[in-house]
VOPAGU-2260 file (C-alpha; in pm, 1 decimal, decimal comma):
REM VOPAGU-2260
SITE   aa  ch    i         X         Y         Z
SITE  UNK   A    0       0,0       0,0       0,0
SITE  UNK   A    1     147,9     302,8    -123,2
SITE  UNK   A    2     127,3     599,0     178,7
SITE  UNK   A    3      53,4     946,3     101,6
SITE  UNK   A    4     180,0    1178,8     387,4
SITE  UNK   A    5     -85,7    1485,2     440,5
SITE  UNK   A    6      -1,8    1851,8     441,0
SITE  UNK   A    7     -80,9    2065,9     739,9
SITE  UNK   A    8    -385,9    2177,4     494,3
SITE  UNK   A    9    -500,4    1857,4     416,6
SITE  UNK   A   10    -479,7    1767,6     826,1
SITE  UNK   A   11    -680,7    2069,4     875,1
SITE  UNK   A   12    -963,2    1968,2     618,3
SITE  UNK   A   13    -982,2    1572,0     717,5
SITE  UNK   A   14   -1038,4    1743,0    1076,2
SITE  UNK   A   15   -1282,4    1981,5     926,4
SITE  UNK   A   16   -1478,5    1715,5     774,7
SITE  UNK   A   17   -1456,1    1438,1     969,8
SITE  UNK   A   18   -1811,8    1488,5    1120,3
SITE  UNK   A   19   -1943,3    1532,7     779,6
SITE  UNK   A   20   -1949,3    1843,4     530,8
SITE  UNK   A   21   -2116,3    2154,8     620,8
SITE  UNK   A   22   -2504,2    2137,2     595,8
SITE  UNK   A   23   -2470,4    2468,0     411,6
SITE  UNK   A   24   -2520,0    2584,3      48,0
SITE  UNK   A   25   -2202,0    2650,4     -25,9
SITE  UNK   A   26   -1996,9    2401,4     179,7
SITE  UNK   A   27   -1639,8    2393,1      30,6
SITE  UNK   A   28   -1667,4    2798,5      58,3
SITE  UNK   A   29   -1753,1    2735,7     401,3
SITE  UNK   A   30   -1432,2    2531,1     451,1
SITE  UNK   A   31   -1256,7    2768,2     274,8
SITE  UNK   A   32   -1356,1    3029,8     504,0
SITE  UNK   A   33   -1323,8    2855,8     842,0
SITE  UNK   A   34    -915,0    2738,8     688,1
SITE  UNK   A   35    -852,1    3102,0     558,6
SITE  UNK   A   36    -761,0    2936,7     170,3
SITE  UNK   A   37    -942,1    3010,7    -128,3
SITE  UNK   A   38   -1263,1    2775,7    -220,7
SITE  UNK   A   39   -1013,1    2654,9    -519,0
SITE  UNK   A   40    -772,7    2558,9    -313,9
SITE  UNK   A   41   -1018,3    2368,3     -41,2
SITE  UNK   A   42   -1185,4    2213,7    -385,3
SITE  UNK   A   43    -820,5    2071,6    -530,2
SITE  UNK   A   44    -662,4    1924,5    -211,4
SITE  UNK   A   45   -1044,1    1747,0    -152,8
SITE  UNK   A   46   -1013,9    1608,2    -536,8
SITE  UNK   A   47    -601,8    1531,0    -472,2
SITE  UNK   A   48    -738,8    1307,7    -105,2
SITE  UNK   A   49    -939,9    1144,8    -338,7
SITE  UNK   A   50    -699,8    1065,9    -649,8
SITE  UNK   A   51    -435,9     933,6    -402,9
SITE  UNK   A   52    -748,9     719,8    -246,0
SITE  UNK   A   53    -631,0     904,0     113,5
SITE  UNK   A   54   -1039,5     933,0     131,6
SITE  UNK   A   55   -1225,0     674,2     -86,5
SITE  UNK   A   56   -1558,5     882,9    -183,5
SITE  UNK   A   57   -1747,7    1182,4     -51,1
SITE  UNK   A   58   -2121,0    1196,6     -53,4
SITE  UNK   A   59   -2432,4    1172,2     187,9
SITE  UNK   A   60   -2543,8     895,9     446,4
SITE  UNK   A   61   -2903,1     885,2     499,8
SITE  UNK   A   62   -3041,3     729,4     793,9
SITE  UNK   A   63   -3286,8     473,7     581,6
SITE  UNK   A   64   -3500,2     470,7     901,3
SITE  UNK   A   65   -3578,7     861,0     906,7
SITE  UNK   A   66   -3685,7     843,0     518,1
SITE  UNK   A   67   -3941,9     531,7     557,7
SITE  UNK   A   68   -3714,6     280,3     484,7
SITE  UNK   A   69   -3779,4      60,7     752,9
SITE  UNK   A   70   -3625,6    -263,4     615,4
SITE  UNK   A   71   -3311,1    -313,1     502,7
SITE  UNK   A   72   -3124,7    -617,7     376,0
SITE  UNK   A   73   -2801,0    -666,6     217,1
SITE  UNK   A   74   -2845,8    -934,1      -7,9
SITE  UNK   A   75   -2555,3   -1146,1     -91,2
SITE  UNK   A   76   -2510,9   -1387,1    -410,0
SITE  UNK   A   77   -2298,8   -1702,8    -512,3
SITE  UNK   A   78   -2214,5   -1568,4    -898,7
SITE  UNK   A   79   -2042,2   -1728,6   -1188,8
SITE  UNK   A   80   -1700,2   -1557,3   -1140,1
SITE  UNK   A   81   -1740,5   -1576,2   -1500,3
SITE  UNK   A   82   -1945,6   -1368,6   -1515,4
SITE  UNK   A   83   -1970,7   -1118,4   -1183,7
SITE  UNK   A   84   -1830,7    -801,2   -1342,6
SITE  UNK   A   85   -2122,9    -775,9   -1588,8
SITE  UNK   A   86   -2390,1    -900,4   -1404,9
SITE  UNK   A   87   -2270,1    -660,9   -1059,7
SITE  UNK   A   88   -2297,2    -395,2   -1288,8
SITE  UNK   A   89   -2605,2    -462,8   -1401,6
SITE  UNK   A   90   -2725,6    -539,0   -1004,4
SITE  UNK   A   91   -2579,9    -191,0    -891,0
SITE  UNK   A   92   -2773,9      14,3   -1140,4
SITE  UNK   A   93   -3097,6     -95,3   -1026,3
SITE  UNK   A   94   -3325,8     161,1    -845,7
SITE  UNK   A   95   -3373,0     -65,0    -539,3
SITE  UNK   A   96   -3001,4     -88,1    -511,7
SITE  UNK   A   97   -2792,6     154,7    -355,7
SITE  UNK   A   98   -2463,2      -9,0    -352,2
SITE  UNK   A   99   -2313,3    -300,4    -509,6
SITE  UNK   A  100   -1940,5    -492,7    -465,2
SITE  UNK   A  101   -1792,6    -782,6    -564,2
SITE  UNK   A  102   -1613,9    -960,9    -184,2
SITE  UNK   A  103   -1418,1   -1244,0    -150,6
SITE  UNK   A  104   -1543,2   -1599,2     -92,2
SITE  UNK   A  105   -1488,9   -1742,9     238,4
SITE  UNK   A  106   -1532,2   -2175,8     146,4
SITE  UNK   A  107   -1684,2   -2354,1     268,7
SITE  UNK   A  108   -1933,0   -2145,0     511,6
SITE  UNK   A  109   -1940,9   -1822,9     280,0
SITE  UNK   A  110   -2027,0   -1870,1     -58,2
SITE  UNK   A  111   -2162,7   -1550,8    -153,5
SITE  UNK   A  112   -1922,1   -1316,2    -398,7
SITE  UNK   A  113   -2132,4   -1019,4    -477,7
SITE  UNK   A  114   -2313,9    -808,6    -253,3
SITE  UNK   A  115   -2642,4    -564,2    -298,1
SITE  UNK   A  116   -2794,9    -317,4     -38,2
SITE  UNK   A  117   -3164,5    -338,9     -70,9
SITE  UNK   A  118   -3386,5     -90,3     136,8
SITE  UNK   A  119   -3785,5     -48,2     159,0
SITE  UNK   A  120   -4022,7     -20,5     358,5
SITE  UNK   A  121   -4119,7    -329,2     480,9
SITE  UNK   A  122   -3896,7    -712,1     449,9
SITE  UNK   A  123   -4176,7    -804,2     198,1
SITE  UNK   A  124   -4069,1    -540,6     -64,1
SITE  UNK   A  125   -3716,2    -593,1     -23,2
SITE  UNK   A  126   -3794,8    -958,2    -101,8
SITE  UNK   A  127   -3966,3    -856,1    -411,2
SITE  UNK   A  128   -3650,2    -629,2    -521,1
SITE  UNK   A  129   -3408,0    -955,8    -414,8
SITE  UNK   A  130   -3644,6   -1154,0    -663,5
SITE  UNK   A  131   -3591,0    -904,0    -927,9
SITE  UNK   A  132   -3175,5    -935,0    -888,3
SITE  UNK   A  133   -3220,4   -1291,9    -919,5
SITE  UNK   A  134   -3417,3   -1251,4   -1226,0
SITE  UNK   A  135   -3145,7   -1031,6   -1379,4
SITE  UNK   A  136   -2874,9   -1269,2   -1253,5
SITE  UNK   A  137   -3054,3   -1611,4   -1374,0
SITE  UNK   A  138   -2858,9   -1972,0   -1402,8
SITE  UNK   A  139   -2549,7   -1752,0   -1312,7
SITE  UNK   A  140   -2652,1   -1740,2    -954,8
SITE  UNK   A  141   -2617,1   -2063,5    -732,6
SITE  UNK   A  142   -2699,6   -1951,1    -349,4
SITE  UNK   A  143   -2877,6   -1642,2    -225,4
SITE  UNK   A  144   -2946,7   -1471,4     134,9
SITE  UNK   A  145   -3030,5   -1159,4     258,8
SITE  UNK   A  146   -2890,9   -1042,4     540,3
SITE  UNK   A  147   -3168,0    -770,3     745,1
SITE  UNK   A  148   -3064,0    -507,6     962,8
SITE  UNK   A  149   -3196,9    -539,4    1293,4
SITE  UNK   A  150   -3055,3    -200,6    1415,1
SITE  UNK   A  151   -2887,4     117,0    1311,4
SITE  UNK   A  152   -2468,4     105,2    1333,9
SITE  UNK   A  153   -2281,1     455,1    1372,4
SITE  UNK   A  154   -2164,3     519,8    1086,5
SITE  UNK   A  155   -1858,6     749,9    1074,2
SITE  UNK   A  156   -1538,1     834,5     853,4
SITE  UNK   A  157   -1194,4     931,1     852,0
SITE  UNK   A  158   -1083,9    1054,9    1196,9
SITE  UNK   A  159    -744,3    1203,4    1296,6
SITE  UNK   A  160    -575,0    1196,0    1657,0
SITE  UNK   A  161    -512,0    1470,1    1789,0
């Protein structure tokens, strides 16, 4: 693993961040603001974190529950390595999805390669959406489960130590 040492700046906007982005309009102006730097600058050392893979992704993390999604289930699948690449792409750009990877297998008690998050509002409709993946995934698909969440994990990001 190749390490990327961080710039004071870049220390200063991991610490910024690490309890999300600013719930504000204009949030990288915010930043910009709060670290005395230009908005540019905040915008290029964000996009440089992510090109080195120091941070893997930025975006939002609902809390399914608040929104009415009170079942979810990640649904895991035993796929044709054959033919997983095509067929998890096809499985991660379904509505009902909302992410989608390919994992290891763990033989003999873990079979399952490919994983899809499936969320609605009750278990019945997210076993309707897990019939529709295994619709779209056909003879290529040996062993199915879905794993349902029974409660609500923090969820956090990158922190730094002081």
């Amino acid at each position: 693993m190749t390490r990327h040492p961080l710039t004071e700046l870049d220390q200063q906007l991991v610490r910024a961040t690490q309890a999300g982005l600013p719930l504000v309009p204009h949030p990288y102006a915010q930043l910009a603001t709060q670290l005395n730097v230009p908005e540019a600058t905040v915008i290029a050392r964000m996009q440089g974190l992510l090109d080195t893979g120091v941070i893997r992704r930025i975006g939002a993390v609902p809390n399914h529950y608040a929104i009415g999604y009170a079942a979810n289930g990640m649904s895991v699948w035993d796929v044709d390595d054959a033919h997983i690449d095509r067929l998890g792409e096809l499985v991660g750009a379904l509505p009902a999805v909302t992410h989608c990877y390919r994992r290891p297998r763990h033989l003999p008690d873990w079979p399952y390669n490919l994983f899809a998050m499936l969320h609605g509002s009750s278990r019945e409709e997210v076993l309707l959406e897990a019939e529709h993946i295994a619709a779209q995934l056909g003879s290529h698909c040996r062993a199915r489960d879905i794993l349902f969440s029974t409660r609500i994990l923090k969820k956090t990001g990158l922190r730094l130590r002081d």
